[in-house]
C-alpha positions, 0 to 999 in steps of 0.5 A: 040793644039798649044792653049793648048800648050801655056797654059801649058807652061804659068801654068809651068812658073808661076810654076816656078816663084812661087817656085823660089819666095819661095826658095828666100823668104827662103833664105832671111830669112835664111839669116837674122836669120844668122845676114847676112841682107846684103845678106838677102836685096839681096835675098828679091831683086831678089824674089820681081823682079819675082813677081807683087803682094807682101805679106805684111808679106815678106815686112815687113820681107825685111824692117826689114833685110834693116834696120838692113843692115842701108839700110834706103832708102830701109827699108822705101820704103818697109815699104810704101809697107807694108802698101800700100799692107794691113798692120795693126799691127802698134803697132808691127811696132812701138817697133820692135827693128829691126826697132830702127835705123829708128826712128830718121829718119824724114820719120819715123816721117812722117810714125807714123803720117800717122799711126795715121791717119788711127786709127783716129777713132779707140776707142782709150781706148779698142784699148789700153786695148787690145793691153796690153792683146795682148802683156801679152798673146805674151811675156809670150810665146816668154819668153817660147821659149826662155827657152826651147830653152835654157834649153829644154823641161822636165826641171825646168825651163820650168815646171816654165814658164808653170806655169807663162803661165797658170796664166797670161791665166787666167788673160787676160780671165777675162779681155776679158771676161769683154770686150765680154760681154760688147761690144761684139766680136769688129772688125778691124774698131772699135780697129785695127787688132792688137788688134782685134786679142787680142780676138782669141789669149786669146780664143785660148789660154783658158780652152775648156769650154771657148773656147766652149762657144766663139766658135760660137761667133768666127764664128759669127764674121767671118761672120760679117767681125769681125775676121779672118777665117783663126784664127777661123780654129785654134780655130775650130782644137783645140777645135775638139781634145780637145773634142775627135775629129779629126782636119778639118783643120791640123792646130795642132802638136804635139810632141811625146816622141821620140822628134819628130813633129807630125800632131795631128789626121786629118779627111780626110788628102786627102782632107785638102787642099781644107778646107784650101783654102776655110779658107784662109790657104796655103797648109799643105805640106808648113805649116808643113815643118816649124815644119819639118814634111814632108807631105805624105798624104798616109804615113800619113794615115799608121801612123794615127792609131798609132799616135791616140794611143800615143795621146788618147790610140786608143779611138777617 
């Protein structure tokens, strides 16, 4: 008894620890987003003291606050722990304007060439070519948002920008076409992450006929360490929807006419989150709650017939 005792109470401390850790984690970025860094170093502070192993996507978040704060000390002894922790998008790190005030820093220095020492023996020419494909395919999308966050979604402005978005598609499908057929679906050890996740995006982001046709490609990849499972879940849910199937994986939303954010029709909604685990995805209730949707599964269940109706007209 008194065993069982202690285990339940270390599984609720950890409970709470993890749920304090997330409610800082979001609190730092609220503050952030706010230009508040400040504040936002601070909150990042508390949540890292409650926890032994770090994500690299929260240190890399706090290193940014920190350096906005012109708290360089700390924003480089995060960056250290960002990559310590497994972090590979150096190109992203390299132009991320919240970095700019590091880098006439002689520890930036020493960070770039730390950098360099890792991609030594990365095939420097297709890094680059598909890191250009990468940051085609992802500015044309931030410039997307940006318009419709400022002129909204049925308007002029985001009619053009769709149009734009479609063509520079095109565009990196022929490149990347080029690059499969050649050398095949290259993975982190030949060209870096960054660039290795150039191929998913540009695939992700094709007409269904070129994702059929790379999809098992994709999964082969993943088998071979060569791409990310969690990516090849995003491809798996959009290719089942355009084809007039359900989603596994509740990767994919929408939004309907009444302006709100739906859950695209999900098979088995009871049973998502352990196809999301064995994906390396998080729970669904927490991947939705960033489009604010509120995760229900039996509400869920209710409303999936008349969310098939407004998507397909009924017809699975």
């Amino acid at each position: 008894m008194q065993h069982l005792l202690l285990t339940s109470l270390l599984l609720w401390s950890a409970l709470v620890w993890a749920q304090d850790y997330r409610s800082l984690i979001a609190k730092a970025g609220q503050y952030h987003e706010e230009g508040n860094y400040k504040q936002a170093v601070a909150a990042y502070k508390e949540a890292f003291k409650t926890q032994t192993t770090l994500k690299y996507g929260d240190l890399y978040d706090a290193a940014c606050s920190a350096a906005l704060a012109g708290d360089k000390k700390t924003a480089f002894q995060w960056l250290d722990l960002t990559i310590e922790n497994g972090w590979q998008y150096f190109h992203h790190l390299k132009k991320d304007k919240d970095l700019a005030t590091l880098h006439k820093d002689k520890k930036w220095r020493a960070l770039m060439r730390q950098i360099d020492q890792k991609e030594a023996n990365y095939d420097k020419t297709l890094q680059t070519t598909l890191l250009a494909i990468l940051d085609s395919d992802q500015g044309v999308r931030q410039e997307l948002v940006e318009i419709r966050d400022r002129y909204g979604y049925k308007t002029p402005q985001m009619d053009s920008i769709a149009h734009i978005v479609l063509y520079t598609d095109s565009v990196n499908l022929v490149q990347l076409k080029k690059i499969l057929d050649k050398d095949g679906w290259v993975g982190p050890e030949t060209v870096g992450k960054e660039a290795n996740n150039a191929i998913f995006a540009v695939i992700q982001h094709s007409d269904l006929a070129s994702q059929q046709q790379y999809l098992p490609l994709m999964r082969e990849a993943v088998k071979n360490n060569k791409a990310d499972k969690s990516q090849l879940a995003l491809l798996e849910d959009r290719v089942a929807l355009r084809e007039g199937r359900r989603q596994i994986y509740g990767t994919q939303t929408i939004r309907l006419d009444d302006g709100k954010n739906y859950l695209q029709p999900l098979e088995d909604p009871d049973n998502v989150d352990k196809r999301r685990t064995a994906m390396g995805l998080g729970p669904i209730a927490e991947y939705l709650s960033r489009s604010n949707i509120v995760w229900d599964v039996e509400a869920y269940k209710k409303q999936l017939p008349e969310i098939e109706q407004k998507i397909w007209g009924g017809a699975k």
